[in-house]
N, CA, C and O atoms as a MOPAC input file, in Angstrom:
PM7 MOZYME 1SCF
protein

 N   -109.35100 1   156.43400 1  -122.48900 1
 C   -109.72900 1   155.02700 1  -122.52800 1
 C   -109.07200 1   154.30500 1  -121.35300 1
 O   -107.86000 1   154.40300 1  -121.15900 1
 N   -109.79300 1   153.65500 1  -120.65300 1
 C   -108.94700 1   152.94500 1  -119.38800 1
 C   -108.17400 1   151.72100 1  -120.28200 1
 O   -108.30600 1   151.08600 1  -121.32800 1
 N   -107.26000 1   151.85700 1  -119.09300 1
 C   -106.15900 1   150.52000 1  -119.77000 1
 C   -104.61500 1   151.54600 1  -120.21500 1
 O   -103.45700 1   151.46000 1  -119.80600 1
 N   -105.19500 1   152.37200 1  -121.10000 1
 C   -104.26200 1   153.25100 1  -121.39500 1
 C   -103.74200 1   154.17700 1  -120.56900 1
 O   -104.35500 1   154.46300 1  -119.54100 1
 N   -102.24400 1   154.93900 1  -120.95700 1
 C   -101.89200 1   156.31500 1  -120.05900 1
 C   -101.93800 1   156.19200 1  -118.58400 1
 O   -102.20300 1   157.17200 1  -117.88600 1
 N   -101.61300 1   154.66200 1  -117.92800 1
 C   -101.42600 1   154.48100 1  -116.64800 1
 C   -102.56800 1   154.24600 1  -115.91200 1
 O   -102.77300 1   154.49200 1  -114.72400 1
 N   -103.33800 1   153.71400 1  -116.79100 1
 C   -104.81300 1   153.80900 1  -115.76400 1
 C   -105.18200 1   152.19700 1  -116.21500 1
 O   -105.88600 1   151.79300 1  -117.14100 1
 N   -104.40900 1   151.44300 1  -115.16900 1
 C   -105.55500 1   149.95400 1  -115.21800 1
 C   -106.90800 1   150.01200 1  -115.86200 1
 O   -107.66800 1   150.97600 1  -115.77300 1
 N   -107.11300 1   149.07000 1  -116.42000 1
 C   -109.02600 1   148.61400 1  -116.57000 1
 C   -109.51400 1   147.12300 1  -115.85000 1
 O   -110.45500 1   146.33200 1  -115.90400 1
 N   -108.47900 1   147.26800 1  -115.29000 1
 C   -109.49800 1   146.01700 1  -114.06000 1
 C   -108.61200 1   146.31400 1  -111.88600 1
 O   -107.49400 1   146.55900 1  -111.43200 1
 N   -109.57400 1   146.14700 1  -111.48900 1
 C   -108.89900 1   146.78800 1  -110.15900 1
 C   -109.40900 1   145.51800 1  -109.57700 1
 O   -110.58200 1   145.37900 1  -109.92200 1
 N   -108.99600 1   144.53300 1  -108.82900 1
 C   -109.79400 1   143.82000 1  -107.49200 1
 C   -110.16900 1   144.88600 1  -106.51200 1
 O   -109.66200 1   145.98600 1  -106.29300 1
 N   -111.20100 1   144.26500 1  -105.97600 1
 C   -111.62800 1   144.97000 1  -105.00200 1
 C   -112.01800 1   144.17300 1  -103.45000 1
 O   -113.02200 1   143.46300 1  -103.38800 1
 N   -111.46400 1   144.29600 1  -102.70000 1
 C   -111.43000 1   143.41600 1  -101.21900 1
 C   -112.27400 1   144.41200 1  -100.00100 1
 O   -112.37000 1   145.60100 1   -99.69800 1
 N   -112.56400 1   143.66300 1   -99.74900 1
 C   -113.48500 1   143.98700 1   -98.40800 1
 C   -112.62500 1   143.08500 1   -97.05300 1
 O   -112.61800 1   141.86900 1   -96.85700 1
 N   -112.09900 1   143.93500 1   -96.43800 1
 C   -111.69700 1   143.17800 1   -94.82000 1
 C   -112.79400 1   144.12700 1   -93.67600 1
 O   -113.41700 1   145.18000 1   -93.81000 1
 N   -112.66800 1   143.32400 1   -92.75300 1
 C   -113.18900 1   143.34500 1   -91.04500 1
 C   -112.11400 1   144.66500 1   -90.61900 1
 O   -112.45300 1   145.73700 1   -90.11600 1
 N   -110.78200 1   144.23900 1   -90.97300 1
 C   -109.85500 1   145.40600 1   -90.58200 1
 C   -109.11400 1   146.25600 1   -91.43100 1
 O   -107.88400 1   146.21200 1   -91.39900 1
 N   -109.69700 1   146.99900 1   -92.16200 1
 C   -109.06800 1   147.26800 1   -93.41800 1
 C   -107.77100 1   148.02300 1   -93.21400 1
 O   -106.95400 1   147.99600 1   -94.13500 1
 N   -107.51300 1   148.64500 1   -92.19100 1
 C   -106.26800 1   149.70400 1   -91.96100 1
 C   -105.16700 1   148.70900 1   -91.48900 1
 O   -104.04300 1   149.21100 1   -91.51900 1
 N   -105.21500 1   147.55200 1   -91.10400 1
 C   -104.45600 1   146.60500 1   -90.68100 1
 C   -104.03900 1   145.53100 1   -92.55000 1
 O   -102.98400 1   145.15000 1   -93.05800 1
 N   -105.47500 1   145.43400 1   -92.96900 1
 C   -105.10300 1   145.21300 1   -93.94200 1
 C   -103.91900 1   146.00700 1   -95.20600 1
 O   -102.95100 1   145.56500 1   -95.82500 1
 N   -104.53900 1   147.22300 1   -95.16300 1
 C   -103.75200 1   148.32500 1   -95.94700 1
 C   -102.36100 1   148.53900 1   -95.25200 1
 O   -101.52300 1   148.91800 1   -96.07000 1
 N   -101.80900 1   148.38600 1   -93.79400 1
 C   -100.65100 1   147.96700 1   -93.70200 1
 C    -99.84300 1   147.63500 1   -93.98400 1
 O    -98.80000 1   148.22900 1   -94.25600 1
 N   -100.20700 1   146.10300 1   -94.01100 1
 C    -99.79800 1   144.95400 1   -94.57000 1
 C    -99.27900 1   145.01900 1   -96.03700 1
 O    -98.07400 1   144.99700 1   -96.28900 1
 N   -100.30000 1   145.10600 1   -97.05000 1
 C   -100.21200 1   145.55000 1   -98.41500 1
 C    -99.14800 1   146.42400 1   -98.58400 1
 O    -98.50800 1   146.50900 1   -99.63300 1
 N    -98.93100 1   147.10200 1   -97.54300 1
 C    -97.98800 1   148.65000 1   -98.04500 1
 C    -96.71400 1   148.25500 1   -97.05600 1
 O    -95.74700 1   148.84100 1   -97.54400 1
 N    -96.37600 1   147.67100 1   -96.12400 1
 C    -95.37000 1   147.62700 1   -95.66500 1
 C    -94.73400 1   145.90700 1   -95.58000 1
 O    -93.60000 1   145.70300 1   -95.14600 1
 N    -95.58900 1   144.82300 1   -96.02900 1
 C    -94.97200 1   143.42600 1   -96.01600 1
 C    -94.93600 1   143.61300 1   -98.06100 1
 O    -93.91900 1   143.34800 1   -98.70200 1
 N    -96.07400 1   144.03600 1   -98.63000 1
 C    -96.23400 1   143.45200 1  -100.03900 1
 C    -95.64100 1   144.83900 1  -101.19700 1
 O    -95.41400 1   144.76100 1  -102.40500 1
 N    -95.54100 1   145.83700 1  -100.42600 1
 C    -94.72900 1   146.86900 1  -101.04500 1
 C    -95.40300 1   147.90300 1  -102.08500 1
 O    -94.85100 1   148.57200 1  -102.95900 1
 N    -97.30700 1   147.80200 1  -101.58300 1
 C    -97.99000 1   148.43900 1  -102.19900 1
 C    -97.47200 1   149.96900 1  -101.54900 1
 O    -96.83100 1   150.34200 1  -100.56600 1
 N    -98.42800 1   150.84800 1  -103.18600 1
 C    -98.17700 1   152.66900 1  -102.25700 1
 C    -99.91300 1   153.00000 1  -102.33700 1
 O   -100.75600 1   152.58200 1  -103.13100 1
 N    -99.99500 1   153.66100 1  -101.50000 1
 C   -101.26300 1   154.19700 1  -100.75300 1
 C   -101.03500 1   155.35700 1  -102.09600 1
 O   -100.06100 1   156.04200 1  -102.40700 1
 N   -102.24500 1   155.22900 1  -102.63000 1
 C   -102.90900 1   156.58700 1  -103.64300 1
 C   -104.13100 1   156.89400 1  -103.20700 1
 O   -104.49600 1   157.83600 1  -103.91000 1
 N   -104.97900 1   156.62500 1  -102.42900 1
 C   -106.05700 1   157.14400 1  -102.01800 1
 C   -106.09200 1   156.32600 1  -100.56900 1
 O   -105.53000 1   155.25600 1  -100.33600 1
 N   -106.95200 1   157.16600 1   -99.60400 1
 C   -107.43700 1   156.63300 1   -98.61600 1
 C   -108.31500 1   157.21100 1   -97.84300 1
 O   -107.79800 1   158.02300 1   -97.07600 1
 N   -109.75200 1   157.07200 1   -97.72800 1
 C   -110.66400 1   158.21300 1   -97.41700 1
 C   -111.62700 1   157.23800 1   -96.35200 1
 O   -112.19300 1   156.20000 1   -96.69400 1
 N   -111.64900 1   157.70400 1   -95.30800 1
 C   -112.37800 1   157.20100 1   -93.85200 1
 C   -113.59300 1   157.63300 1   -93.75000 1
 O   -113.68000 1   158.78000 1   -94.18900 1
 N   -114.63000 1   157.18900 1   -93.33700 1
 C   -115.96500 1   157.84200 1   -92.49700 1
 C   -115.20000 1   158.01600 1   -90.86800 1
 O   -114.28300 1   157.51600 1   -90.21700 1
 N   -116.37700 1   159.18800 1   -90.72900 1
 C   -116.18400 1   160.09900 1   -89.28300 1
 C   -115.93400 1   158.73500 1   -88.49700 1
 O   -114.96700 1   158.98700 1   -87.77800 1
 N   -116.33900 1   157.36700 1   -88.26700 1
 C   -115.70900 1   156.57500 1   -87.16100 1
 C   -114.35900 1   155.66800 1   -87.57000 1
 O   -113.85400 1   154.71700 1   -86.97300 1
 N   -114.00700 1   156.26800 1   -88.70400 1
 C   -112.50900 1   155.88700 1   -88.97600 1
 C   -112.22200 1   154.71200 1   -89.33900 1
 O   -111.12100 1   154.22100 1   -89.09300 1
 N   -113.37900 1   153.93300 1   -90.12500 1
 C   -113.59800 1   152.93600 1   -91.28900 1
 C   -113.27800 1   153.45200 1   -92.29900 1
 O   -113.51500 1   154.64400 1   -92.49100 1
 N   -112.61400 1   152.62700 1   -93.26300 1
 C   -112.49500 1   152.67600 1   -94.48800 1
 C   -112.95000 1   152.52700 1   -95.24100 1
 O   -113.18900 1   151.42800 1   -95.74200 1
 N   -113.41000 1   154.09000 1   -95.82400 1
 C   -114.87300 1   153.92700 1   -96.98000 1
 C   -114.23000 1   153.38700 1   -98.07200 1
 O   -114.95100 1   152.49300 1   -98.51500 1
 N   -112.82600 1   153.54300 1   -98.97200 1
 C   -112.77900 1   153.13700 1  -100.21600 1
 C   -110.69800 1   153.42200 1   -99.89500 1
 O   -110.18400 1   154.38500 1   -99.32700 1
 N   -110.29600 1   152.73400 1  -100.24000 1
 C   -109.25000 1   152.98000 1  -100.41700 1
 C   -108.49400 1   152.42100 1  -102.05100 1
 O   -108.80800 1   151.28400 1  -102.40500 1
 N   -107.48000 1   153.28100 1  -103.02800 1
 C   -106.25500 1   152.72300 1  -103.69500 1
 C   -105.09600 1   152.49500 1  -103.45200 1
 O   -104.27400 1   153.18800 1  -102.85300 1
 N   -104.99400 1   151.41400 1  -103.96100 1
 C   -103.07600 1   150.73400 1  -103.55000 1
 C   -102.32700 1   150.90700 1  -104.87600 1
 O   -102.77700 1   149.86400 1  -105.35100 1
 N   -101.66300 1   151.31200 1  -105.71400 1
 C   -100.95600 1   150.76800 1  -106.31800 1
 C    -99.73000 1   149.67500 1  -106.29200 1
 O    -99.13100 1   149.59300 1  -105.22000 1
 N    -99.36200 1   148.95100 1  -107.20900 1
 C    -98.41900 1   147.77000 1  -107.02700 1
 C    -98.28200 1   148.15900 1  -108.84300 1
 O    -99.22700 1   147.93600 1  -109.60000 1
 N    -96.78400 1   148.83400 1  -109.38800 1
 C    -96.39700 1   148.74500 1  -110.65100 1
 C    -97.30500 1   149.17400 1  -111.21800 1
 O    -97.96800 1   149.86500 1  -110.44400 1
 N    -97.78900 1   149.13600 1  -112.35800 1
 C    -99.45000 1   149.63400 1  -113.11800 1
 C   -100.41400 1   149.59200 1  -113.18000 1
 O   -101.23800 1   150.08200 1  -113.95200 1
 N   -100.48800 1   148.67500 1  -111.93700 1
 C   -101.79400 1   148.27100 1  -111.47500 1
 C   -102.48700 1   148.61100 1  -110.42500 1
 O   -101.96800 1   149.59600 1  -109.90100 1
 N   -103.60200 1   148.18600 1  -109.76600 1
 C   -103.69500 1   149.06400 1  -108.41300 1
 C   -105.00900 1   147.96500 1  -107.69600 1
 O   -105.07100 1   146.97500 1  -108.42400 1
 N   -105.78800 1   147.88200 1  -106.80800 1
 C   -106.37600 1   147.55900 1  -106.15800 1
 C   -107.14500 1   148.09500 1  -105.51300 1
 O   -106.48100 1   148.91300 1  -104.87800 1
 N   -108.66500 1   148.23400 1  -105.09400 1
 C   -109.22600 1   149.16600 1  -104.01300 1
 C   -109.77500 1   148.25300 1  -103.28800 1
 O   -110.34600 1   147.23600 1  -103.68200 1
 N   -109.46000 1   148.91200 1  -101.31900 1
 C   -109.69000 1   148.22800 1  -100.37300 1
 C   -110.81500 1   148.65700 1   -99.94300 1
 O   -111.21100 1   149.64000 1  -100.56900 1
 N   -111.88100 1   148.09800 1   -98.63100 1
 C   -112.44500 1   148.48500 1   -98.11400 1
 C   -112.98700 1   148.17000 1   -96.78400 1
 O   -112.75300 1   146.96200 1   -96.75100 1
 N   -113.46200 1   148.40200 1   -95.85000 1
 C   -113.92400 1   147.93400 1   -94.90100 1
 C   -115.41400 1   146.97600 1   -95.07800 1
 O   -116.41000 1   147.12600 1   -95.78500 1
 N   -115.07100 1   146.10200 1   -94.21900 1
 C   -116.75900 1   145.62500 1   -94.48300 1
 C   -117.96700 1   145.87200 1   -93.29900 1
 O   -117.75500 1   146.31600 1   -92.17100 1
 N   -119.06700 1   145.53400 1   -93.76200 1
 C   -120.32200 1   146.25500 1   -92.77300 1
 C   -120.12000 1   147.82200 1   -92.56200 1
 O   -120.18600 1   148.54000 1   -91.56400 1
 N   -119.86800 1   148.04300 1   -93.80800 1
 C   -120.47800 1   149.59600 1   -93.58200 1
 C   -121.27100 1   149.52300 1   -94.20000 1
 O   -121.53000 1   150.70700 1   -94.41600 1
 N   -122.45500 1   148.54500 1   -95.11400 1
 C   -123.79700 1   148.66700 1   -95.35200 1
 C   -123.42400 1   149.20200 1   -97.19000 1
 O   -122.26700 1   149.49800 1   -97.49000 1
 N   -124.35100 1   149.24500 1   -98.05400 1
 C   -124.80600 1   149.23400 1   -98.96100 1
 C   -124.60700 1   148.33600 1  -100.12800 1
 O   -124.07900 1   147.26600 1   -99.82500 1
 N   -124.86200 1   148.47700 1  -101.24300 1
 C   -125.06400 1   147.27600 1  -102.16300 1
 C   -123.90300 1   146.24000 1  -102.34500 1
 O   -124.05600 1   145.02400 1  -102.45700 1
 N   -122.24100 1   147.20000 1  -102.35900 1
 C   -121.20200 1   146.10300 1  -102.57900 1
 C   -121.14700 1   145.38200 1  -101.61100 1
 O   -120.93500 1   144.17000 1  -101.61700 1
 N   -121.32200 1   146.02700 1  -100.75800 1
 C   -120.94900 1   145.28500 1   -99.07500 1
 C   -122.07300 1   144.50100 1   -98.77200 1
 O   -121.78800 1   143.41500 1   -98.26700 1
 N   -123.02700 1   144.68600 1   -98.90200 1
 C   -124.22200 1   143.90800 1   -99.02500 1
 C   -123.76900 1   142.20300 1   -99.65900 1
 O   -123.74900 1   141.13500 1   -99.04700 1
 N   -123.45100 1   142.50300 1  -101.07000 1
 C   -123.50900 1   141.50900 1  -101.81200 1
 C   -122.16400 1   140.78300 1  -101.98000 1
 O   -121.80000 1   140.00400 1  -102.86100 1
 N   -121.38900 1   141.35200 1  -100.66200 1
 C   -120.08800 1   140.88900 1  -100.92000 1
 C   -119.99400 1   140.07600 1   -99.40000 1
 O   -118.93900 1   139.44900 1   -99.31100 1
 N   -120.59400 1   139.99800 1   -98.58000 1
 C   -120.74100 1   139.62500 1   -97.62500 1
 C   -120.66000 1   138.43400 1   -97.27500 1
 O   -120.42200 1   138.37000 1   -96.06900 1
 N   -120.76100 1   137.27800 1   -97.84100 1
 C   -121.23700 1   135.95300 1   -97.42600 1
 C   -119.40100 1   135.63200 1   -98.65200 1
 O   -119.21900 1   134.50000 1   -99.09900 1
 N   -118.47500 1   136.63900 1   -98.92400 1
 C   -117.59400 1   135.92300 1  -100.36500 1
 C   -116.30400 1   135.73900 1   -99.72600 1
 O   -115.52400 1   136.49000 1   -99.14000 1
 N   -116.32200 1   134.67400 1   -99.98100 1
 C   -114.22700 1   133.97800 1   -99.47900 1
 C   -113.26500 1   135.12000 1   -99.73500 1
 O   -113.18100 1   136.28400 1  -100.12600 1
 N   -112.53500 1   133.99300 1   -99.24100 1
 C   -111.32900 1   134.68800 1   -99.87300 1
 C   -111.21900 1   135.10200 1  -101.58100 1
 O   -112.12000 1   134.83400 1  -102.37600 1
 N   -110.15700 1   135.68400 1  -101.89200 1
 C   -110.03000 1   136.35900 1  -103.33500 1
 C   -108.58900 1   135.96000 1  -103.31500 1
 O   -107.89900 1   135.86600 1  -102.29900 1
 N   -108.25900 1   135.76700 1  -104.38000 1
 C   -107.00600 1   135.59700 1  -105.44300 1
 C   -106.42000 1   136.33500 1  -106.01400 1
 O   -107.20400 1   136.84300 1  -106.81600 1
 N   -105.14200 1   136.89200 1  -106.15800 1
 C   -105.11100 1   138.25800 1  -106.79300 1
 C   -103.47200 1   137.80400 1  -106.87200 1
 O   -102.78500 1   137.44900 1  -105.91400 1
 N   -102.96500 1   137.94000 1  -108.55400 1
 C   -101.76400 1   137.76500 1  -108.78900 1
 C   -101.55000 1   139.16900 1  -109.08900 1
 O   -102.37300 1   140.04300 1  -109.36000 1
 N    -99.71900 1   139.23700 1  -108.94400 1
 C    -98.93400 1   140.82900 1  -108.96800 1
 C    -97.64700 1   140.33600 1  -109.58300 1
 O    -97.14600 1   139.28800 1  -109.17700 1
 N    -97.13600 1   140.98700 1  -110.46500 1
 C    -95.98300 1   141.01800 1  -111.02600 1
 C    -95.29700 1   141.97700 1  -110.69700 1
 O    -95.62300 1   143.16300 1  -110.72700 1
 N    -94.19000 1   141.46200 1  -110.32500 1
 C    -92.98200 1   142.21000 1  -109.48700 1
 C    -91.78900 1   141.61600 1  -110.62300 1
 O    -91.98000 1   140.78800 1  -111.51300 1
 N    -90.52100 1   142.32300 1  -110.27600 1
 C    -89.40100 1   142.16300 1  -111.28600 1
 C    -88.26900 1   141.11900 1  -110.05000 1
 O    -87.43800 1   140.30400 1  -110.45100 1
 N    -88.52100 1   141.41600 1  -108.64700 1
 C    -87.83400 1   140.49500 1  -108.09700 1
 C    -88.10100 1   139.63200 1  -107.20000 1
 O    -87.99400 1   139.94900 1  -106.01600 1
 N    -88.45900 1   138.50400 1  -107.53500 1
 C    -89.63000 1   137.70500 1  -106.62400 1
 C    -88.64100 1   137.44800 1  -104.95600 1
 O    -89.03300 1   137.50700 1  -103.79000 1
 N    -87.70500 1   137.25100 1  -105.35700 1
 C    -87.05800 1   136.77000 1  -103.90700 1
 C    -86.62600 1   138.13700 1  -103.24100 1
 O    -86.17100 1   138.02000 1  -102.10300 1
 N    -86.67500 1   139.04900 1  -103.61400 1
 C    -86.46900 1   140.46500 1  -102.98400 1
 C    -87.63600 1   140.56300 1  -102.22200 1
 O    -87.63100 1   140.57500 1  -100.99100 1
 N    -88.81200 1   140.64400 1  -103.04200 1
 C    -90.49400 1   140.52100 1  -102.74100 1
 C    -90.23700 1   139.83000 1  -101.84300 1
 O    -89.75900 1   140.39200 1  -100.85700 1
 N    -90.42800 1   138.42800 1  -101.79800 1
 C    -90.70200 1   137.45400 1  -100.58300 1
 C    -89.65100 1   137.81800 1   -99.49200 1
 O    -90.13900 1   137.71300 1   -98.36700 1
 N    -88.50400 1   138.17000 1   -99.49900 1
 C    -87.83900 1   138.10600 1   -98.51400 1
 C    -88.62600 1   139.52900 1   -97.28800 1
 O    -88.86100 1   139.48800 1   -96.08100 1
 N    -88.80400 1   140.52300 1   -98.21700 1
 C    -89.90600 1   141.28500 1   -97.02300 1
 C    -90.82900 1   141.24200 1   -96.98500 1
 O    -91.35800 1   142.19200 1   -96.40800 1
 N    -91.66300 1   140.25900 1   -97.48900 1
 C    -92.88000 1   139.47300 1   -96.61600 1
 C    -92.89200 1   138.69100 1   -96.01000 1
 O    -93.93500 1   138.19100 1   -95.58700 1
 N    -91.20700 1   138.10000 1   -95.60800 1
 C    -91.15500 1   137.36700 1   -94.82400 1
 C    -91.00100 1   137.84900 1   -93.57200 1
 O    -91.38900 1   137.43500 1   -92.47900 1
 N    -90.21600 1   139.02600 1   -93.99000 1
 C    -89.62200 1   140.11600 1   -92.90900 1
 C    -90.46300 1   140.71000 1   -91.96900 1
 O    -90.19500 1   140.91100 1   -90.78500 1
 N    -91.56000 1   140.99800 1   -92.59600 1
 C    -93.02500 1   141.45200 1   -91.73700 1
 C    -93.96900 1   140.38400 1   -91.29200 1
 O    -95.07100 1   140.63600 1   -90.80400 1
 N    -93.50700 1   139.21000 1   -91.47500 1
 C    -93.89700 1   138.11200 1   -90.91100 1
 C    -95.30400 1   137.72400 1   -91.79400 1
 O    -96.25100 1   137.63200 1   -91.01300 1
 N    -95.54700 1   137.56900 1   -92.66100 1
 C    -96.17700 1   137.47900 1   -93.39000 1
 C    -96.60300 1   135.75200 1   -93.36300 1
 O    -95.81800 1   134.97800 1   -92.81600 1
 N    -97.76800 1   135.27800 1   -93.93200 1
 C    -97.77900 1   133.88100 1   -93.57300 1
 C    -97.92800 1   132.74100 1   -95.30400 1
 O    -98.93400 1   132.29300 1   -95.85500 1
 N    -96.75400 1   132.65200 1   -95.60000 1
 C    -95.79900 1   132.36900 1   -97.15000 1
 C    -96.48100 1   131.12200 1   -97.07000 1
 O    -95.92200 1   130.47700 1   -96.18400 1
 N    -97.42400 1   130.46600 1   -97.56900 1
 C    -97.82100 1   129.35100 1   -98.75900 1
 C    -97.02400 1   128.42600 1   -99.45000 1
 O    -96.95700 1   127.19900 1   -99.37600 1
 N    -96.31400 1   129.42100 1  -100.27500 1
 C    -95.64400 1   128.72900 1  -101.35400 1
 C    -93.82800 1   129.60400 1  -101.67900 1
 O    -93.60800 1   130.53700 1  -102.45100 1
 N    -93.10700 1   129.08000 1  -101.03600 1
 C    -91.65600 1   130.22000 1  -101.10000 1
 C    -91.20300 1   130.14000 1  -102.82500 1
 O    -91.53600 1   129.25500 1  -103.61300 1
 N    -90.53900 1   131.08100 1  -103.04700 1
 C    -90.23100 1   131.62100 1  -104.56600 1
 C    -89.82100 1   130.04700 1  -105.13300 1
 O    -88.97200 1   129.28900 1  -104.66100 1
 N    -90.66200 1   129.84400 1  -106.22800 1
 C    -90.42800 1   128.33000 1  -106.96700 1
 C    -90.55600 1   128.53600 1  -108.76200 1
 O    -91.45100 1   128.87700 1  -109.53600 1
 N    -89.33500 1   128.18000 1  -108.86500 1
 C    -89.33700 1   128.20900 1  -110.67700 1
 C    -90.44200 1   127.35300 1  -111.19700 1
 O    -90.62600 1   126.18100 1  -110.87000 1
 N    -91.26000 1   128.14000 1  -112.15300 1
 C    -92.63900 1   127.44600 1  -112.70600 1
 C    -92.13800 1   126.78100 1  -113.78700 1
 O    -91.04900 1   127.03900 1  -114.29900 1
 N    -93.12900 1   125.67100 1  -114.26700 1
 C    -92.59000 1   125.29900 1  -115.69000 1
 C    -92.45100 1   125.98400 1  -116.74000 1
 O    -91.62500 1   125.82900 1  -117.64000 1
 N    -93.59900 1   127.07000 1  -116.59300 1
 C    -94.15300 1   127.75900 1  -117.98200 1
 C    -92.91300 1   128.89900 1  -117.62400 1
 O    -93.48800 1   129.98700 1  -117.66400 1
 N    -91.99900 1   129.04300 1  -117.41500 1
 C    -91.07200 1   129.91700 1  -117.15200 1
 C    -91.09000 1   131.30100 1  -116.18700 1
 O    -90.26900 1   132.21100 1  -116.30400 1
 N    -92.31600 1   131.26900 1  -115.10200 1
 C    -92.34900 1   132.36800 1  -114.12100 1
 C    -91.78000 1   131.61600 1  -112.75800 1
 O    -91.78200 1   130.42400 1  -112.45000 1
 N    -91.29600 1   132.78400 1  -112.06800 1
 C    -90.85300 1   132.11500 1  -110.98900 1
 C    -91.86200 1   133.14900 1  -109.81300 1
 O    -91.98900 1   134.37200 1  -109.75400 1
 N    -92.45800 1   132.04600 1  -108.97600 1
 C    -93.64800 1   133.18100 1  -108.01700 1
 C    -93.62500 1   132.34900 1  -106.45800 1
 O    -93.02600 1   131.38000 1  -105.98900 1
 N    -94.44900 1   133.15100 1  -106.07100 1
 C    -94.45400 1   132.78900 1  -104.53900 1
 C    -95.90700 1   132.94800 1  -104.20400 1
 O    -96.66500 1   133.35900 1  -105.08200 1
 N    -96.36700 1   132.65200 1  -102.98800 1
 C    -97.62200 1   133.05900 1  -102.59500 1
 C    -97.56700 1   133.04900 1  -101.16700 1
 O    -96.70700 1   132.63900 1  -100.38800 1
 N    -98.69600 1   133.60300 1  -100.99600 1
 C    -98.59000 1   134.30400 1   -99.43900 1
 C   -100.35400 1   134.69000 1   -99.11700 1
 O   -101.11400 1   135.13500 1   -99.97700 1
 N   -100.75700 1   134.37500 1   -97.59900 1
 C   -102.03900 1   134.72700 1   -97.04300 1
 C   -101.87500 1   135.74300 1   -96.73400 1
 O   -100.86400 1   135.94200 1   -96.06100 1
 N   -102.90800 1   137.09400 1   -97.10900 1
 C   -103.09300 1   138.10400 1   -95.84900 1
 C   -103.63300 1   137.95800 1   -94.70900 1
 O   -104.17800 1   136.86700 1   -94.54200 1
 N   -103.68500 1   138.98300 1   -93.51300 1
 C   -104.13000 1   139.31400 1   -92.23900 1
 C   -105.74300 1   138.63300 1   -92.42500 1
 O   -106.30300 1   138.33900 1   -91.36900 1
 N   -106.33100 1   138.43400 1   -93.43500 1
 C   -107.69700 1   137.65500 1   -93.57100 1
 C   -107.99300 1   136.84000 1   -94.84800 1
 O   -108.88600 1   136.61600 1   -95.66600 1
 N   -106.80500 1   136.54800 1   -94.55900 1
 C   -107.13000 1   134.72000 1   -95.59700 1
 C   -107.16900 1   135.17800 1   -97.21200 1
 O   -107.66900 1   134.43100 1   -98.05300 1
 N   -106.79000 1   136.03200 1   -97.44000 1
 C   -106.70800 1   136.57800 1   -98.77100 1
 C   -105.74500 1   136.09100 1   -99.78600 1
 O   -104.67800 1   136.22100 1   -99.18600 1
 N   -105.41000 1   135.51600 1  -101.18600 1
 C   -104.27500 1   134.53800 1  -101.31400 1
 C   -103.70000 1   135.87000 1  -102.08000 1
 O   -104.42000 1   136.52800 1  -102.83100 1
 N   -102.28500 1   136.21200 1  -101.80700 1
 C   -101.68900 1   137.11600 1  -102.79900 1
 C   -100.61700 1   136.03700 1  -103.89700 1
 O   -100.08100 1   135.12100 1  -103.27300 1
 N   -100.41600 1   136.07100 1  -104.84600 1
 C    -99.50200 1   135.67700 1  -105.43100 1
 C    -98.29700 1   136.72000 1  -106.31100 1
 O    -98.78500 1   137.71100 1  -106.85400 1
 N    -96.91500 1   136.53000 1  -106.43900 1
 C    -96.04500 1   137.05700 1  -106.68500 1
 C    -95.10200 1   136.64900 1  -107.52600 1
 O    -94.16200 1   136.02600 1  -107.03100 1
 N    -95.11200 1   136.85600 1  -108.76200 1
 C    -93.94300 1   136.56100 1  -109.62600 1
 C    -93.70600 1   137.63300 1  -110.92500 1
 O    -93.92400 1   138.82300 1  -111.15100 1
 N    -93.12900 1   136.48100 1  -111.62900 1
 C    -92.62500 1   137.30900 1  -113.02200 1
 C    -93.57700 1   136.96800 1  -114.05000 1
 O    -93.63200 1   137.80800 1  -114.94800 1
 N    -94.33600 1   135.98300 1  -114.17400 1
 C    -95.23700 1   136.24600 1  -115.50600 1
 C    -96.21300 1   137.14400 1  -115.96200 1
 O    -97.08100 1   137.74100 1  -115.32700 1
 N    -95.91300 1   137.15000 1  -117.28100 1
 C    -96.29200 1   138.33100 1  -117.33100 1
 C    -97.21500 1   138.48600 1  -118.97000 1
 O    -96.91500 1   139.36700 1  -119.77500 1
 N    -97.97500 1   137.79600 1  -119.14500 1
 C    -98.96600 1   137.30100 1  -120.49600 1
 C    -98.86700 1   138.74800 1  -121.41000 1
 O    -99.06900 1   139.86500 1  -120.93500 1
 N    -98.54600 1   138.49100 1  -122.68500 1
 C    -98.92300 1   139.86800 1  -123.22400 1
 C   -100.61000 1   139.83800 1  -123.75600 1
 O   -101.28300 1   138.91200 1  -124.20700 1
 N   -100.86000 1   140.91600 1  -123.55200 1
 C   -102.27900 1   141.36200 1  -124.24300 1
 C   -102.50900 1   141.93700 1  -125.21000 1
 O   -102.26500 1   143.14400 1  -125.22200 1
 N   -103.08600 1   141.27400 1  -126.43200 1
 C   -102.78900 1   141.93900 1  -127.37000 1
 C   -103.85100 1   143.29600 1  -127.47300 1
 O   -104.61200 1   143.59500 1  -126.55300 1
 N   -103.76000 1   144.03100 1  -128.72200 1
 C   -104.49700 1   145.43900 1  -128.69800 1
 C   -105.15700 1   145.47300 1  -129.92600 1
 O   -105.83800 1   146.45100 1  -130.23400 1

């Protein structure tokens, strides 16, 4: 059953212009780990996984043509919150990689403390401690 035994049941999925610049970024400013990464022969990125804690993300290049990319084409930016255990650890090496910080680590009312940050293409990441339970 997804959800269970380490396997997310919801993934974002991003489309960049530069995806290997993107996947960088993710993995060396935001502290994702590369679990998949599979290229076409001109060294676009057909589909890539990130993990971040139990969760994960798949990247991709855009204009390589078919239905997602098709219909994903004309779509903004995306939003995508991550729970981390140390937000100012987090931000301090996304600051470190020069990352371009929004919002620096700020105690929320509802009791999370988060940060936010643009990627390499306008992408909003957000970073804290809340953490909603779901029930089962």
């Amino acid at each position: 059953m997804a959800g269970t035994g380490g396997r997310p049941s919801i993934y974002p999925t991003l489309l960049y212009a530069d995806a290997k610049a993107a996947i960088k970024q993710l993995t060396e400013a935001f502290g994702f780990t590369e679990l998949s990464v599979y290229e076409t022969e001109d060294g676009s990125v057909l589909h890539a996984e990130l993990v971040q804690g139990n969760g994960a993300v798949m990247v991709g290049s855009k204009g390589r043509g078919g239905l997602f990319d098709t219909a994903m084409k004309d779509a903004g930016p995306a939003g995508v919150y991550i729970v981390v255990d140390d937000v100012d650890a987090h931000h301090q090496r996304a600051v470190e990689h020069g990352v371009e910080v929004l919002m620096p680590p700020t105690d929320q009312d509802y009791g999370s403390r988060d940060y936010m940050a643009r990627d390499t293409e306008g992408n909003i990441w957000s970073f804290g401690t809340y953490t909603p339970e779901i029930g089962g």
